[in-house]
C-alpha positions as a Python dict, from the first residue, in 0.01 Angstrom:
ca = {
    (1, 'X'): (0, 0, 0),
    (2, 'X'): (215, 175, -212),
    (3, 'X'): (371, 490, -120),
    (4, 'X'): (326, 814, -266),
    (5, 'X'): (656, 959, -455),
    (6, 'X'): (747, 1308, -530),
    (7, 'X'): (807, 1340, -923),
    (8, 'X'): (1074, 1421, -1077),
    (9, 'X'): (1094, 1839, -1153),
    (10, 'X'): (1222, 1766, -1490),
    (11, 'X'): (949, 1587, -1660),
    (12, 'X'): (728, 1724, -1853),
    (13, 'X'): (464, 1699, -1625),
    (14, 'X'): (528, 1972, -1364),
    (15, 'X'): (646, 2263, -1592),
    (16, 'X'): (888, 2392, -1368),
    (17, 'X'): (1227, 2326, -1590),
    (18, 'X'): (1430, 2637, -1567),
    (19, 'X'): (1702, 2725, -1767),
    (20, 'X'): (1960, 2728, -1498),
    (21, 'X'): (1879, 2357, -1405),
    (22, 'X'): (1923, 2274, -1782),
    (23, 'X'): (2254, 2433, -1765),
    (24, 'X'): (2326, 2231, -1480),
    (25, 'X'): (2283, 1963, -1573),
    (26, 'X'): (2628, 1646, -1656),
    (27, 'X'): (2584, 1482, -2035),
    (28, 'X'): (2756, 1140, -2069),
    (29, 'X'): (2760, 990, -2375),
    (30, 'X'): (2734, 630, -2192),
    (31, 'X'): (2317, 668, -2176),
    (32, 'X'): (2302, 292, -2187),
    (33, 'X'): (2494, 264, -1873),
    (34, 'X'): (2235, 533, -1734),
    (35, 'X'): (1893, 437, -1499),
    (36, 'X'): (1534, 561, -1733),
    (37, 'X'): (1512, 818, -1413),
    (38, 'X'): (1882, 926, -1449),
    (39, 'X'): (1776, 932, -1808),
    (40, 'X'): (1473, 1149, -1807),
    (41, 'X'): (1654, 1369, -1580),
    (42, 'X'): (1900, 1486, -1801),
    (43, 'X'): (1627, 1556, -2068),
    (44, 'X'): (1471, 1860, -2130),
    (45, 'X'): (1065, 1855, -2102),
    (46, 'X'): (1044, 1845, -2467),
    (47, 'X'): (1304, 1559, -2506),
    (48, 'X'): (1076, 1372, -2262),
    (49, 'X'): (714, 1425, -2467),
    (50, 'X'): (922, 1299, -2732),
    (51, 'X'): (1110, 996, -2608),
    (52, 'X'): (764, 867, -2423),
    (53, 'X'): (549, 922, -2792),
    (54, 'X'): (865, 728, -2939),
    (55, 'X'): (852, 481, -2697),
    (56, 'X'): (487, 391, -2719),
    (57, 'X'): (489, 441, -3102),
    (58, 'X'): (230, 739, -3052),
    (59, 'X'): (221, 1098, -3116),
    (60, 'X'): (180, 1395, -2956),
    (61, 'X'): (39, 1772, -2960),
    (62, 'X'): (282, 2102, -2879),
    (63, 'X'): (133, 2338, -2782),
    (64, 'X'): (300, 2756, -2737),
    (65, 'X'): (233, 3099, -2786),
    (66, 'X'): (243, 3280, -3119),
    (67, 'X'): (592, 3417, -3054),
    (68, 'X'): (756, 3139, -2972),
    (69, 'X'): (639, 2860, -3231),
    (70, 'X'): (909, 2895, -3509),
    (71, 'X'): (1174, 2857, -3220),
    (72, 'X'): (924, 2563, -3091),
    (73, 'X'): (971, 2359, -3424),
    (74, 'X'): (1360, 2447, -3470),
    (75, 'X'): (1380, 2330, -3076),
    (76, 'X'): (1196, 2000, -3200),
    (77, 'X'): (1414, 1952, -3492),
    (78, 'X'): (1705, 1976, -3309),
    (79, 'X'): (1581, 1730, -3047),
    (80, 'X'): (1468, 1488, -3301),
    (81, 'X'): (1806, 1515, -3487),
    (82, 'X'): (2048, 1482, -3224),
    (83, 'X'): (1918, 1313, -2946),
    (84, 'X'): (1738, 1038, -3073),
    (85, 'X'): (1926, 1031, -3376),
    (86, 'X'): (1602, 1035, -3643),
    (87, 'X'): (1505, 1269, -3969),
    (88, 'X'): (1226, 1497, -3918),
    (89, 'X'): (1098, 1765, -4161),
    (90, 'X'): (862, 2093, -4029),
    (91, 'X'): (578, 2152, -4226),
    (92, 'X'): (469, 2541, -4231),
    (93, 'X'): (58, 2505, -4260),
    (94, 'X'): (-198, 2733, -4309),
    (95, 'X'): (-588, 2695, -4437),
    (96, 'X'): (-459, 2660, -4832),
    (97, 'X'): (-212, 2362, -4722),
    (98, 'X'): (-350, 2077, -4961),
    (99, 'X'): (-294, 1711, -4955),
    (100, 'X'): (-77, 1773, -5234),
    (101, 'X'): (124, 1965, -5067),
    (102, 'X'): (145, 1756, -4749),
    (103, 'X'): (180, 1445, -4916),
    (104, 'X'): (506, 1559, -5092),
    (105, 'X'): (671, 1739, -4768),
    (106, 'X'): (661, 1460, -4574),
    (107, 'X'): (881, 1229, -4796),
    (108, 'X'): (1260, 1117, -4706),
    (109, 'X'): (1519, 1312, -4909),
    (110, 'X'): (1554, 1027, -5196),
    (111, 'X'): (1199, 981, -5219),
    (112, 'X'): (1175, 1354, -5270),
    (113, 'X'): (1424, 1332, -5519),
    (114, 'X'): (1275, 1100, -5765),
    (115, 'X'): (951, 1193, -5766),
    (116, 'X'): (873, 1430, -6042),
    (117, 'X'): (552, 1705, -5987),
    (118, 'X'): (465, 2014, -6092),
    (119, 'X'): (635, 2307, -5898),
    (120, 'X'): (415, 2484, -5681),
    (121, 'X'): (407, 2846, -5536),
    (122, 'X'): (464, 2703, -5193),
    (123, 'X'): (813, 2651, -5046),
    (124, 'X'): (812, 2681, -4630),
    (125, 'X'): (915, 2293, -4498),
    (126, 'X'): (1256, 2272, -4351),
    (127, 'X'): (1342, 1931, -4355),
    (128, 'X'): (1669, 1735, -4204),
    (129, 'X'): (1873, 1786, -4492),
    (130, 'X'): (1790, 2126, -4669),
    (131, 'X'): (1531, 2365, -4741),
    (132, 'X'): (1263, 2154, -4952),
    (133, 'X'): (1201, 2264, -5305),
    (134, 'X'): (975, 2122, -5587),
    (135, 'X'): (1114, 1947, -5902),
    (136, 'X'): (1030, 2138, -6164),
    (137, 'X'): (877, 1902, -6511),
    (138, 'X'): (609, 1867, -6679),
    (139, 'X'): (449, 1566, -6474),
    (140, 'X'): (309, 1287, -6721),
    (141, 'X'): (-3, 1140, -6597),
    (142, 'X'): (26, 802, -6837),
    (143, 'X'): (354, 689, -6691),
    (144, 'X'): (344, 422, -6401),
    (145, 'X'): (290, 512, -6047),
    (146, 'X'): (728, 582, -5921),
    (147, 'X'): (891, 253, -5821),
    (148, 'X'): (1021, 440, -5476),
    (149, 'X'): (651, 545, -5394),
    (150, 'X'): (493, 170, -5480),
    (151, 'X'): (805, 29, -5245),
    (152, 'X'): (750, -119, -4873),
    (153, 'X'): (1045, 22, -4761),
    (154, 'X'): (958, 338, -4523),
    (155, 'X'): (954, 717, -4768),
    (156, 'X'): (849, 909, -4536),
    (157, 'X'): (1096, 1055, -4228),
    (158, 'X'): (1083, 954, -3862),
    (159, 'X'): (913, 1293, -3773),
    (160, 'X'): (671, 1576, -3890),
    (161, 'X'): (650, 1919, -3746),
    (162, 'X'): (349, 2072, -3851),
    (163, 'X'): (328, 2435, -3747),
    (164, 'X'): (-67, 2566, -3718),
    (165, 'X'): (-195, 2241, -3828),
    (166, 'X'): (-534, 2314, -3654),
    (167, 'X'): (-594, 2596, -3896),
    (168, 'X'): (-583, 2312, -4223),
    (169, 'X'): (-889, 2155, -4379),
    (170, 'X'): (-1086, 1885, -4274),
    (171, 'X'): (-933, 1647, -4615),
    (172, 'X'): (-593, 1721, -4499),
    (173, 'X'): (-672, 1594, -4145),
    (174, 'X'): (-837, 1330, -4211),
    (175, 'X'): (-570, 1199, -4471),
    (176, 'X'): (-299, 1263, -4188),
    (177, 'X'): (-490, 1069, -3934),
    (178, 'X'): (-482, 776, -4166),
    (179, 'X'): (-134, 789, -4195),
    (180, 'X'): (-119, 844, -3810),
    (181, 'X'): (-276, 534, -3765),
    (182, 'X'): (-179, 233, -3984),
    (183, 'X'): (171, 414, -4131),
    (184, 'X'): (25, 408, -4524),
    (185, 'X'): (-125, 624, -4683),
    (186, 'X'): (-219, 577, -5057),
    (187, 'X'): (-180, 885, -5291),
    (188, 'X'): (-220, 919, -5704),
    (189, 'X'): (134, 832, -5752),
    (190, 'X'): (204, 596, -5526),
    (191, 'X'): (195, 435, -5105),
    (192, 'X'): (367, 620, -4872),
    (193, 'X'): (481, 413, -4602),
    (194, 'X'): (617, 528, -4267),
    (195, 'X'): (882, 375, -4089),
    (196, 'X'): (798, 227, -3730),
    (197, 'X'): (919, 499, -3541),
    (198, 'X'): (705, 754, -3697),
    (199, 'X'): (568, 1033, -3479),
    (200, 'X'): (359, 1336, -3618),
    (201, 'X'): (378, 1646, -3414),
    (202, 'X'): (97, 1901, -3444),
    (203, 'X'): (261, 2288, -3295),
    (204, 'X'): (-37, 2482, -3284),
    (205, 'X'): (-44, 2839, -3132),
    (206, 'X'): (-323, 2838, -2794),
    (207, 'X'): (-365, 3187, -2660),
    (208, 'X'): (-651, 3121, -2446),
    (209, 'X'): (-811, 2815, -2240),
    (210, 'X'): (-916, 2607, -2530),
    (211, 'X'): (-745, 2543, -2859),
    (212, 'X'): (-879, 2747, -3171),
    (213, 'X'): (-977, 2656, -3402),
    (214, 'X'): (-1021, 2297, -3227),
    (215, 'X'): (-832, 1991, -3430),
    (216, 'X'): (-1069, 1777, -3542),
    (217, 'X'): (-1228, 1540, -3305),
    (218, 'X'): (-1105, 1168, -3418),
    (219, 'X'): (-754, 1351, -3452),
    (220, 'X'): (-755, 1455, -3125),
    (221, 'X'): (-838, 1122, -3014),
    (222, 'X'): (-509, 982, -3172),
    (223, 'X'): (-271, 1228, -3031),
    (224, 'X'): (-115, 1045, -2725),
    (225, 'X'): (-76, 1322, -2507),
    (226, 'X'): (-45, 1705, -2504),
    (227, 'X'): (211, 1938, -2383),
    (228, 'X'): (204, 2329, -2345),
    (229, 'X'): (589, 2502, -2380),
    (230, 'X'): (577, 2839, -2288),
    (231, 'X'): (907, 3060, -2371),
    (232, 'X'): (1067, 3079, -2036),
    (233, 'X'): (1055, 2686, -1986),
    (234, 'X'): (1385, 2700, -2268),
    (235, 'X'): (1548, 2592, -2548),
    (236, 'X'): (1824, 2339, -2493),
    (237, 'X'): (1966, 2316, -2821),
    (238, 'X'): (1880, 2665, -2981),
    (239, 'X'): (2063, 2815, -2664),
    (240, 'X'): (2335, 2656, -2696),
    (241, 'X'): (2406, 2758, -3034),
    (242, 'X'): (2246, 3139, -2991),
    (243, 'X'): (2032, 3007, -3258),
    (244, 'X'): (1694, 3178, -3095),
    (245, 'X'): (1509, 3503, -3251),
    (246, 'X'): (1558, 3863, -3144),
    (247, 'X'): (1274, 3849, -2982),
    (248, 'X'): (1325, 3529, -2771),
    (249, 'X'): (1663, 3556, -2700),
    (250, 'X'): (1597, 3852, -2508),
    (251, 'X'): (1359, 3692, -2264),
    (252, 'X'): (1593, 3397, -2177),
    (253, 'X'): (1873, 3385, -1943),
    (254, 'X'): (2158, 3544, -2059),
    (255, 'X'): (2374, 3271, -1975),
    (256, 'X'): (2471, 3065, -2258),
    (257, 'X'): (2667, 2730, -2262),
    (258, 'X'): (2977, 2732, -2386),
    (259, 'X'): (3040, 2557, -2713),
    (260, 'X'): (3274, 2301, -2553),
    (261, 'X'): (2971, 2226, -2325),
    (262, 'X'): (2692, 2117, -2548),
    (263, 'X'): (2477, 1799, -2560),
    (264, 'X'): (2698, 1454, -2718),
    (265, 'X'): (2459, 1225, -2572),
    (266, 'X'): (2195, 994, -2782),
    (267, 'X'): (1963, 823, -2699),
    (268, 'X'): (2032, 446, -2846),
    (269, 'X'): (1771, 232, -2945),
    (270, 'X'): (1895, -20, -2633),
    (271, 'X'): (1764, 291, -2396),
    (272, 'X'): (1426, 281, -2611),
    (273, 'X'): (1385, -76, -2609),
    (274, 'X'): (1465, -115, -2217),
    (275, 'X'): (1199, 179, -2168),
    (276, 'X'): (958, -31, -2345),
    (277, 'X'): (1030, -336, -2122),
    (278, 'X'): (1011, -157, -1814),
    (279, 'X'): (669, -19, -1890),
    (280, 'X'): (512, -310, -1957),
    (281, 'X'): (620, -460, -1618),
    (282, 'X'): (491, -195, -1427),
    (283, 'X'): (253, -343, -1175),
    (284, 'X'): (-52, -183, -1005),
    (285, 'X'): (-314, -261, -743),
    (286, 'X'): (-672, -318, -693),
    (287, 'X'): (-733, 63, -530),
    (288, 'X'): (-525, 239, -807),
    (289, 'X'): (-680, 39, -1082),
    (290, 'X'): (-1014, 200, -920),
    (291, 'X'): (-907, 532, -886),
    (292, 'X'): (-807, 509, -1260),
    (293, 'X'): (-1133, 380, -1350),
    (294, 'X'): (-1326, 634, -1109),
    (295, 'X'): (-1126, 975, -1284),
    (296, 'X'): (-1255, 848, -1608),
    (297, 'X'): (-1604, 806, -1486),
    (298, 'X'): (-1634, 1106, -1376),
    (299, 'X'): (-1545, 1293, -1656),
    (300, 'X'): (-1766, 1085, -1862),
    (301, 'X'): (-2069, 1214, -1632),
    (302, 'X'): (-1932, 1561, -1593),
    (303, 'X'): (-2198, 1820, -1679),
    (304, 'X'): (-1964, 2038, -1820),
    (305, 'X'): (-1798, 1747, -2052),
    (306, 'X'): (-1953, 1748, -2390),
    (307, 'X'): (-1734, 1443, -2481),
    (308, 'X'): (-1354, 1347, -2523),
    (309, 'X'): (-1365, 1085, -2276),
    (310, 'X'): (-1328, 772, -2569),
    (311, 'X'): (-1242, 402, -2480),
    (312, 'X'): (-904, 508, -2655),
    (313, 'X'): (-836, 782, -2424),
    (314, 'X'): (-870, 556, -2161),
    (315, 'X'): (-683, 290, -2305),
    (316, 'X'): (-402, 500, -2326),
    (317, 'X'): (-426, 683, -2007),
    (318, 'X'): (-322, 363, -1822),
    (319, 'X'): (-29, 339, -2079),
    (320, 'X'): (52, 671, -2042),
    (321, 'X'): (69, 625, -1686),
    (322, 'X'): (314, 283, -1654),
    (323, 'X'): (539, 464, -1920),
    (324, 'X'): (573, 760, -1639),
    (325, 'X'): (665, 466, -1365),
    (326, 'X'): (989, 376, -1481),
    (327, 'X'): (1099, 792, -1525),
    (328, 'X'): (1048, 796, -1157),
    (329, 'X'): (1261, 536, -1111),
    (330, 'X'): (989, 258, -960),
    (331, 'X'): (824, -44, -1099),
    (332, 'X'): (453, 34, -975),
    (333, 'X'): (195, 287, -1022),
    (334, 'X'): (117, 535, -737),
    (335, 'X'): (-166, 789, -729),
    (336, 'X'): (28, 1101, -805),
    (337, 'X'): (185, 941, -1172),
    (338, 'X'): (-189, 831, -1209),
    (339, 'X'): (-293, 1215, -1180),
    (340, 'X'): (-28, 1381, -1360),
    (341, 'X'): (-115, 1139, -1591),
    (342, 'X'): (-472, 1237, -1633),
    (343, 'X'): (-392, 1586, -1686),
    (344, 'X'): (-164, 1492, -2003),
    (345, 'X'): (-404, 1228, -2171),
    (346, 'X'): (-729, 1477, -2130),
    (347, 'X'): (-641, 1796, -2177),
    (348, 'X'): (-665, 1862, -2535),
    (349, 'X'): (-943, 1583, -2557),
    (350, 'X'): (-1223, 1742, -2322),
    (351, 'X'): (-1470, 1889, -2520),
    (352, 'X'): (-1620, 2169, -2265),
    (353, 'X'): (-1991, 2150, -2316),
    (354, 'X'): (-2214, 2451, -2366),
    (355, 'X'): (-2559, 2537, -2247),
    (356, 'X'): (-2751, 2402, -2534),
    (357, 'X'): (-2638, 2054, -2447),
    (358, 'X'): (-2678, 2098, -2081),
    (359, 'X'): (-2958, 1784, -2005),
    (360, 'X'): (-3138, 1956, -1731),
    (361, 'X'): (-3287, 2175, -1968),
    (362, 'X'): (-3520, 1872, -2046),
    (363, 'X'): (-3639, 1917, -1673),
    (364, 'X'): (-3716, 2295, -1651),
    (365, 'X'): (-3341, 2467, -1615),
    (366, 'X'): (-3287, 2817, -1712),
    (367, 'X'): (-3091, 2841, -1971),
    (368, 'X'): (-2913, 3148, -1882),
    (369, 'X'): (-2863, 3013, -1566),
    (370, 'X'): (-2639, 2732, -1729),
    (371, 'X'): (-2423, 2962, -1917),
    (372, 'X'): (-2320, 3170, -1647),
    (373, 'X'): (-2203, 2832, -1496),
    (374, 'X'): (-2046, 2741, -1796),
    (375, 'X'): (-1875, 3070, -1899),
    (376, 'X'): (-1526, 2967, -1693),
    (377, 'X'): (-1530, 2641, -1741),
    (378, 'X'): (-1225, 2504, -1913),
    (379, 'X'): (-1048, 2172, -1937),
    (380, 'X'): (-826, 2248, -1672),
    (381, 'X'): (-1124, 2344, -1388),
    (382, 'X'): (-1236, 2026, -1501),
    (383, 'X'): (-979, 1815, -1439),
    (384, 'X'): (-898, 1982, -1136),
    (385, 'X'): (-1289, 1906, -986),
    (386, 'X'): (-1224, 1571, -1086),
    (387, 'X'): (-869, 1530, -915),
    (388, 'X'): (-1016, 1643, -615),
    (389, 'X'): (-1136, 1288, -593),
    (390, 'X'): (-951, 1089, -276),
    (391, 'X'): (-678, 891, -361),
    (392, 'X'): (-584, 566, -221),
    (393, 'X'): (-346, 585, 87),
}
């Protein structure tokens, strides 16, 4: 049987990265040269959401308090820029965010350039190069759709930040989640094509249990996994630079790295591509392969799961899952990476049922009864219940 394997306090999965350990921690430049679990150890747990979602072409939700989501998205940025080496642009949303607007912050630099639109009142993306701003024209409707637009080559950059996305409305969702999912999107002027390493980033703000407003449910469904970075877990890169706000720098460790110090390393397409191969090898076992199939059934007949549990979330918990493998530095699955797992894939999927849905009613339950059940249930309890289920030895 396989044995079971402490993991690794620097993943993402555990939550325990301190600030000291990060300043611990050696860079060499020679990643290549470097195991995945030497690798993910040097990463911080945000550089490790990312380079799995890269990895498995996916994407993933942030998720952090109010005060620390602008230094959330300039900590992504950062990450996206330096260590893997990729543009990125962070979209500031709110409920008057169009698809207008969307559609033109999300475009590379030169596609930017050449298209010509009407300038709007709006003016809050930072992308990788500069501070976005609208070309001001009068836009003529009879001319041809822009050559750059109606190209195959890939318009739109490697990454999107978008800060409060879950407060936008349902038309800009839904036009993002086609883009999520087949990398096109067609627009009035044109096909916007993202490149294959594309990954969309909602950073929504959760104060409580449950995310609100919720993202919409298919939406959901296509974000790989979720992550929650509170303020004390750090910023590598902001840090370093003193880069944070008032307000966050004072709740971090003084103790800064000193400019000499700071991150060189990359990581290099070879690293990416020998993650990939190394997940796909992973091998597993006739009792894990249960106990995979046996967390997923029981959420499905939870009573306090309204829904979530889709044939895609499963599919990808077992990817999600042999991508974690080779971080811990082994070629097999064990029942602890299958758990942490579960937690990461579900989390922002469970939809927390409520007493009107409850099915004993139809046999005579009280109601009330079923509420006061209900009233602490959260998608954590849940998937703690369900956890509690014995693992294989």
């Amino acid at each position: 049987m396989y044995p079971q394997l402490p993991v690794p306090s620097t993943l993402i999965l555990l939550h325990i990265l301190s600030r000291s350990q990060a300043l611990e921690n050696t860079w060499s430049p020679e990643m290549d040269d470097l195991s995945l679990e030497e690798v993910a150890r040097q990463l911080s747990d945000l550089e490790v959401a990312l380079f799995v979602c890269l990895a498995s072409h996916e994407h993933c939700l942030i998720e952090t308090t109010g005060d620390a989501i602008h230094d959330v998205a300039k900590e992504l940025a950062l990450i996206c820029s330096n260590t893997f080496d990729l543009s990125y642009t962070i979209v500031d949303c709110d409920s008057t965010t169009s698809i207008e607007d969307i559609h033109h912050e999300i475009l590379t630099a030169d596609a930017r350039k050449a298209q010509i639109r009407p300038p709007y009142p709006r003016g809050k993306t930072e992308s990788s190069s500069n501070i976005s701003s609208y070309i001001t024209g009068e836009q003529d409707r009879s001319k041809s759709p822009n050559p750059i637009l109606q190209s195959e080559e890939p318009n739109v950059v490697n990454m999107v930040v978008a800060k409060n996305f879950n407060i936008t409305n349902e038309d800009v969702q839904v036009q993002v989640l086609q883009l999520m999912r087949v990398r096109k999107l067609a627009t009035e002027v044109g096909i916007l094509q993202a490149p294959d390493d594309f990954l969309f980033v909602p950073l929504v703000i959760r104060e409580s249990d449950e995310l609100q407003p919720p993202l919409k449910t298919h939406l959901r469904d296509q974000l790989f996994v979720s992550h929650f970075h509170e303020s004390n877990d750090g910023y590598v890169y902001l840090e370093e630079n003193e880069w944070l706000t008032d307000g966050q720098l004072s709740m971090t460790s003084v103790i800064h790295t000193p400019k000499h110090s700071q991150k060189t390393a990359k990581i290099s397409q070879t690293v990416m591509e020998r993650f990939r191969e190394d997940s796909n090898s992973v091998t597993t076992n006739a009792e894990v392969v249960r106990y995979i199939q046996d967390i997923v059934v029981f959420l499905r007949l939870s009573r306090s799961v309204a829904g979530g549990v889709s044939a895609r979330a499963n599919q990808q918990f077992g990817q999600f899952a042999r991508l974690l493998a080779p971080l811990h530095g082994i070629d097999y699955l064990t029942p602890s990476i299958v758990a942490l797992a579960a937690r990461k894939v579900f989390r922002h999927r469970i939809v927390v049922a409520s007493a009107e849905d409850d099915r004993s009613l139809q046999y005579g339950s009280n109601r009330e009864a079923i509420a006061h059940i209900l009233a602490d249930v959260t998608p954590e309890s849940i998937l703690d219940r369900v956890l509690e289920l014995e693992p294989p030895i």
